[in-house]
VOGU-3710 file (C-alpha; in Angstrom, 3 decimals, decimal comma):
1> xxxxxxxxxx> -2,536/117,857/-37,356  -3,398/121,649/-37,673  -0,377/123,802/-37,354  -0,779/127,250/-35,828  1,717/130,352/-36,041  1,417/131,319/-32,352  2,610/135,126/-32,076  3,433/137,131/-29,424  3,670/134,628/-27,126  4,133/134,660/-23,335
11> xxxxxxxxxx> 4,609/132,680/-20,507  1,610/132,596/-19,328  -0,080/131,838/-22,518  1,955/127,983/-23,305  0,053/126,045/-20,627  -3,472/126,078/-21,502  -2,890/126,012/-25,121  -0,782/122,956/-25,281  -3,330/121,141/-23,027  -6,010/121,919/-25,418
21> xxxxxxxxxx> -3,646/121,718/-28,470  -2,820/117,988/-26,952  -6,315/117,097/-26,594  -6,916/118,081/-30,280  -4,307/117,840/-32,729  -3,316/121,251/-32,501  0,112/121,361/-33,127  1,588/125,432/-32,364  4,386/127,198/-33,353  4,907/129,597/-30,588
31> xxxxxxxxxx> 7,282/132,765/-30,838  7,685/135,690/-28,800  7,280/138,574/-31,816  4,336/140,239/-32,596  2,670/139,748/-35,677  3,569/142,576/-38,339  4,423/142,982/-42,028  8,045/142,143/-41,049  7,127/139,056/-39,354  4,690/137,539/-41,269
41> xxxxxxxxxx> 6,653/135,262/-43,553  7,210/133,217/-39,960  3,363/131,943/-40,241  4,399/130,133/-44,250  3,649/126,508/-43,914  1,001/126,865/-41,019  -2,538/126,716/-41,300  -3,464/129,251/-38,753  -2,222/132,282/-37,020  -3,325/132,968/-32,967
51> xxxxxxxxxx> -2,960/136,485/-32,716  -3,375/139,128/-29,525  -4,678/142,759/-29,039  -1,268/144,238/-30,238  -0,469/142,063/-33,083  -1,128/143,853/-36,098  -3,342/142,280/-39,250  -3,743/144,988/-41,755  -4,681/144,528/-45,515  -1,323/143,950/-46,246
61> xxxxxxxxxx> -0,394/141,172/-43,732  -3,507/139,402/-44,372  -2,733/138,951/-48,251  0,537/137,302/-47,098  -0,825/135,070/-45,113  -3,380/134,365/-48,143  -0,591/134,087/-49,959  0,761/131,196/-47,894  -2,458/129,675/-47,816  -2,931/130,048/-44,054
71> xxxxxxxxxx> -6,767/129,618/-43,513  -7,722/131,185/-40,287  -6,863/134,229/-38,462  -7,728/133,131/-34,790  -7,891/136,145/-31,896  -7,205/134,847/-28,715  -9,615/138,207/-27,285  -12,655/139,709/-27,761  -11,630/142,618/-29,317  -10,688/143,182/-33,291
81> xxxxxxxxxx> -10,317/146,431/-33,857  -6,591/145,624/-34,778  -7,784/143,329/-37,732  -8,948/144,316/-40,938  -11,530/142,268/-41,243  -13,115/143,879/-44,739  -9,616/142,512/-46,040  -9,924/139,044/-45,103  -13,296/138,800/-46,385  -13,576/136,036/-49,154
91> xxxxxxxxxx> -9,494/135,202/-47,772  -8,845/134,326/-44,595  -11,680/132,970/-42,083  -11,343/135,656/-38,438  -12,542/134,317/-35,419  -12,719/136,041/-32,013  -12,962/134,716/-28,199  -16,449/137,029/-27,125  -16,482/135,889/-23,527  -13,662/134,352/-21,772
101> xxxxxxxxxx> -14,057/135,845/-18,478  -16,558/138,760/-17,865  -15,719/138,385/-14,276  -11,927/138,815/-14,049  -12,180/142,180/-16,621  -14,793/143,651/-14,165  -13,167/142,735/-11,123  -10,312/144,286/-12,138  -11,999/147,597/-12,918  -13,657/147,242/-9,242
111> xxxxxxxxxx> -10,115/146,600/-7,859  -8,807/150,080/-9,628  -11,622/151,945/-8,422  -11,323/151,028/-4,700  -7,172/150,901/-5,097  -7,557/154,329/-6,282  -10,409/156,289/-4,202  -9,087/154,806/-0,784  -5,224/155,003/-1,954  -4,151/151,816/-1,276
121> xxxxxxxxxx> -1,543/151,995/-3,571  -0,200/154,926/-1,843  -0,487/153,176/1,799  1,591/150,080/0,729  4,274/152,013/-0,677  4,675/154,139/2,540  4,398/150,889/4,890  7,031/149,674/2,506  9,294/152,296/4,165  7,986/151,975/7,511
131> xxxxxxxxxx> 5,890/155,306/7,094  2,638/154,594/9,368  1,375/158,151/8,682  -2,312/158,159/7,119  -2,237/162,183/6,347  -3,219/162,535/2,451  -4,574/159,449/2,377  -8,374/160,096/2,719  -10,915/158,557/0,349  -14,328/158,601/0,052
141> xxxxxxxxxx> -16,986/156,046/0,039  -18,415/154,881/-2,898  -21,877/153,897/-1,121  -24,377/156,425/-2,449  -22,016/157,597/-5,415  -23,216/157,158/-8,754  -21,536/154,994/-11,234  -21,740/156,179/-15,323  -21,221/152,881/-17,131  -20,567/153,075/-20,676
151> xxxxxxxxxx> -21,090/149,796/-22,459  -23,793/147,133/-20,975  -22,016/144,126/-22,306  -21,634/140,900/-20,175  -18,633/142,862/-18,479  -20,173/145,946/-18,237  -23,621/144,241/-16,267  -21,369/142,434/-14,023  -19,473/145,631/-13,001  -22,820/147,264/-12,885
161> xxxxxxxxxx> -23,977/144,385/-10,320  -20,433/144,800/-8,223  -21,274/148,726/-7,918  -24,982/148,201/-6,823  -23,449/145,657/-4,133  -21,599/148,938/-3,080  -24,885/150,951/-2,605  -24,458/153,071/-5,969  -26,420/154,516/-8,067  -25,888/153,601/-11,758
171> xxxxxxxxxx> -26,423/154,964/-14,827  -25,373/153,599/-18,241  -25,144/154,079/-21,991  -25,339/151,459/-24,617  -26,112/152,310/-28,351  -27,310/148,748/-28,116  -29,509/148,220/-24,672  -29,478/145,288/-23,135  -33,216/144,284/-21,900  -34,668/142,849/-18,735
181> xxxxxxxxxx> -31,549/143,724/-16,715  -33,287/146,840/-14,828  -30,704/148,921/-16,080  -31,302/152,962/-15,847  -30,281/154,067/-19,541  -29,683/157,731/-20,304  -27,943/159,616/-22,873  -24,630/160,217/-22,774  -24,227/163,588/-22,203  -26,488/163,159/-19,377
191> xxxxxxxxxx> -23,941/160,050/-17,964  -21,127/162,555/-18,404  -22,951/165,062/-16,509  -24,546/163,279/-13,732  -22,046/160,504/-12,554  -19,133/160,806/-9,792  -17,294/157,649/-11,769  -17,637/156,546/-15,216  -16,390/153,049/-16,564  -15,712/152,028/-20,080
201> xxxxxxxxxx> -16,603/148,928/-20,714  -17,852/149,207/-24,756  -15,598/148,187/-28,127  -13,485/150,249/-30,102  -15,275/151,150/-33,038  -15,338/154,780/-35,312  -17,830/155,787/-33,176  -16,312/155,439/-29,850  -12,618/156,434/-30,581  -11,905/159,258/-28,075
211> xxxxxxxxxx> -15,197/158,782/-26,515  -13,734/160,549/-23,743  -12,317/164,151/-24,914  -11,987/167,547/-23,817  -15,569/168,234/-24,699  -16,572/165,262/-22,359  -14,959/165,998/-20,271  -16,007/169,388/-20,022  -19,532/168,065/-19,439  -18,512/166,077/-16,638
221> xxxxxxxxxx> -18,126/166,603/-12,466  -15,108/168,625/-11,184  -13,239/165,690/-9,679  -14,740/162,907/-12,276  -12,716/158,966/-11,489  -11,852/157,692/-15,098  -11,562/154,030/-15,263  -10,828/151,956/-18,385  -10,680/148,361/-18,900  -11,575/147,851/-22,498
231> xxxxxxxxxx> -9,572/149,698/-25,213  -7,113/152,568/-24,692  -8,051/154,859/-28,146  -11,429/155,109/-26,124  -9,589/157,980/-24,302  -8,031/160,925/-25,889  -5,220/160,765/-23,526  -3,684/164,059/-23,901  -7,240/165,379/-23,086  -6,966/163,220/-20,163
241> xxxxxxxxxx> -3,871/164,804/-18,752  -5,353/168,423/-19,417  -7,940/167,601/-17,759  -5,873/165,955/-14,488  -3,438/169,440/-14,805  -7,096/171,286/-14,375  -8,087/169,469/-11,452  -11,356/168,505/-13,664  -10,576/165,001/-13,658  -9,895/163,898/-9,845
251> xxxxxxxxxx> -8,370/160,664/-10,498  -8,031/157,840/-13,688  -7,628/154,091/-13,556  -6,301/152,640/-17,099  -5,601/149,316/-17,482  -5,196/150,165/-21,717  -3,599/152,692/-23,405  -4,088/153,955/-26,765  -0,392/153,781/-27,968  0,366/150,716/-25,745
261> xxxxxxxxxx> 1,480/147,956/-28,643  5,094/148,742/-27,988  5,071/149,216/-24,227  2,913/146,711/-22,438  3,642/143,051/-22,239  7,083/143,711/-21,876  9,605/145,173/-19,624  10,549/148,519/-20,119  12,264/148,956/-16,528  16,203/148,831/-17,571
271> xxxxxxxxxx> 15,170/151,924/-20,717  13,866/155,128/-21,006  10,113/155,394/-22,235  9,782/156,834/-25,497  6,321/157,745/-24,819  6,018/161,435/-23,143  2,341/161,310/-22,577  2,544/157,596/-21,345  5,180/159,215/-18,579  3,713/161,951/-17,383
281> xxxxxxxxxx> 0,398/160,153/-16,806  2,356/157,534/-15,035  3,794/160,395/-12,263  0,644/161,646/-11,853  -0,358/160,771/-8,529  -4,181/160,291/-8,735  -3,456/157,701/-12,006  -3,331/154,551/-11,969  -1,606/152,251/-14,910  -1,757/148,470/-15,173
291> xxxxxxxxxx> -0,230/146,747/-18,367  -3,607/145,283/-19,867  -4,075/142,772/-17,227  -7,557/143,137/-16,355  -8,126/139,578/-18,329  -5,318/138,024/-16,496  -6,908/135,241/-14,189  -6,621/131,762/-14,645  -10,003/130,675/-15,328  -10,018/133,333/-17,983
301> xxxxxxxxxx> -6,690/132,072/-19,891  -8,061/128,390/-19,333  -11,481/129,451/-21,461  -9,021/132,038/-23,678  -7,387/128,605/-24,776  -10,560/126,420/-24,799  -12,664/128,783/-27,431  -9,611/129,435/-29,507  -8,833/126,078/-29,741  -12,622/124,963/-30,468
311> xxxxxxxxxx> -12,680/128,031/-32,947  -9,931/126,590/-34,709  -11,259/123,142/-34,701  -14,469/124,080/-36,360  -13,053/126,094/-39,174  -11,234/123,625/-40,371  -14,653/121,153/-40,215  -16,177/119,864/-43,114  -18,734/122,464/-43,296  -16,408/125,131/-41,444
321> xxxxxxxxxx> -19,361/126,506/-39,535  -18,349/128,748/-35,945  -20,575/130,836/-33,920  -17,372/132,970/-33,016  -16,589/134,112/-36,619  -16,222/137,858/-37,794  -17,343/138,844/-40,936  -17,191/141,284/-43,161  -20,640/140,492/-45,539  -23,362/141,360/-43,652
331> xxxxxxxxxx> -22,679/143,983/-42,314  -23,155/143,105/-38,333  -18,969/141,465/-38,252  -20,142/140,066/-34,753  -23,578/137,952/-35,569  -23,127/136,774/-39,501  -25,959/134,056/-39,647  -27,932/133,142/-42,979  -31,442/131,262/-42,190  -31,054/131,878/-38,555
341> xxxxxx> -27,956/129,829/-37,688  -24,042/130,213/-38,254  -22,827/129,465/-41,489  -19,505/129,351/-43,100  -19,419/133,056/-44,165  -17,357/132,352/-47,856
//
């Protein structure tokens, strides 16, 4: 039986796990806190930790859980930039879930974009009241528009396929670019420049943190849509709201924030928000917020569960070998292989 400290744990999280945990001998100790150096001592006597985008795994949490000889660090998303992954090198194994559900993270940017440019979101609340009025509520069409996609991933060619079923024109930027798709690559500064909507859909590294700043924005359209599904500190966000108070930036769709650990997931309706910048870009009427649910469909929590559960599984193997493994050694954290296949990395 392989124990895991399961943190920051929600309801909608316990089904698939257990029926995968069931099927394998995965025995998890759930609980509701986050992950932190406060917390930490919860995960002595397990074998591995399933963490989330919030949870935090710093040098210093990671040589406690060393400490308690808890094996495997296992990330129940795609994205790591909350893990210190040079730390656990030679310590703790890290594994990731790459692809889960391109589909439901790109749909959910699609259903932003259309929520926001035809203000649905502003219709239902007036029909709410019995308000029938369609004055301020004109959009515009996105057929002929062109879309500025940042990140050519499996979610970001997806989105790029739902915006050419639109009739737009698409440009994208990818330090990496992905080949045989037909895609148009440019530079950035000419996506900034040239696009009526621009979609983030790469990782949080050093090089893309506050991707989007005043200069950026600066380059781009007066009237620019915003709309990010992938990490929040891709967005200066007080550039953001200078440029919404300018009229530069005509509307923004976030489903992430940068400062977001101690807001989303939870609910914050019975207090007042601590977070200024987090409020006034929630009154804003051409922004839209959702609490990092763009992942949120049920196929995409079933194959969450199933790839966590398999990553676990293999790391505890004989030879420990997972294509899903972040490393620190080589240098490329997301594609560690030694004679052309995965390996255990230490």
């Amino acid at each position: 039986m392989i124990k895991v400290a399961f943190y920051d744990t929600k309801e909608y999280d316990r089904p698939s796990f257990e029926l995968y945990g069931k099927l394998h001998n995965v025995e998890y100790k759930f609980l509701e806190t986050k992950l932190t150096e406060d917390t930490v001592e919860l995960a002595r006597g397990c074998d591995a930790v399933c963490v989330f985008v919030n949870d935090t795994v710093n040098a210093a949490v990671i040589d406690r859980l060393y400490e308690f000889g808890v094996k495997m660090i296992a990330l129940r998303c795609a994205g790591y930039n909350n893990v210190d992954v040079r730390q656990a090198y030679r310590k703790v194994h890290v594994t990731h879930v790459p692809a889960y559900s391109p589909y439901a993270v790109a749909e959910h940017a699609a259903a932003m974009l259309l929520t926001s440019v035809r203000r649905i979101h502003k219709a239902y609340d007036r029909t709410r009241n019995f308000n029938f009025s369609i004055n301020g509520l004109t959009g515009f069409d996105l057929h002929g528009k062109t879309v500025g996609v940042v990140g050519t991933g499996r979610i970001g060619r997806i989105f790029i396929d739902i915006c050419k079923g639109f009739g737009m024109n698409v440009l994208a930027y990818d330090k990496f670019p992905a080949e045989g798709f037909g895609i148009n690559y440019v530079s950035l500064d000419e996506l900034f420049e040239k696009s009526d909507i621009i979609s983030l859909h790469c990782p949080l590294t050093d090089a893309t943190r506050h991707l989007i700043n005043a200069d950026s924005i600066a380059k781009m359209k007066k009237g620019i849509v915003i709309v990010n599904t992938s990490r929040g500190a891709l967005i200066d966000a007080e550039a953001l709201l200078e440029g919404i108070k300018a009229r530069k930036v005509g509307a923004a769709c976030l489903d992430v924030y940068e400062e977001e650990a101690d807001i989303f997931f939870e609910d914050r309706s019975g207090h007042i928000l601590d977070d200024e910048l987090l409020s006034r870009l929630i009154t804003m009427p051409n922004v839209i917020v959702t609490s990092h649910q763009a992942f949120l469909t049920v196929e995409a929590l079933n194959n969450i569960a199933e790839t966590t559960v398999g990553n676990i599984l293999s790391c505890f193997q004989s030879d420990g070998a997972c294509d899903n493994e972040l490393c620190y050694r080589c240098g490329d954290i997301e594609h560690c292989r030694k004679n052309g296949r995965k390996v255990r990395c230490f």
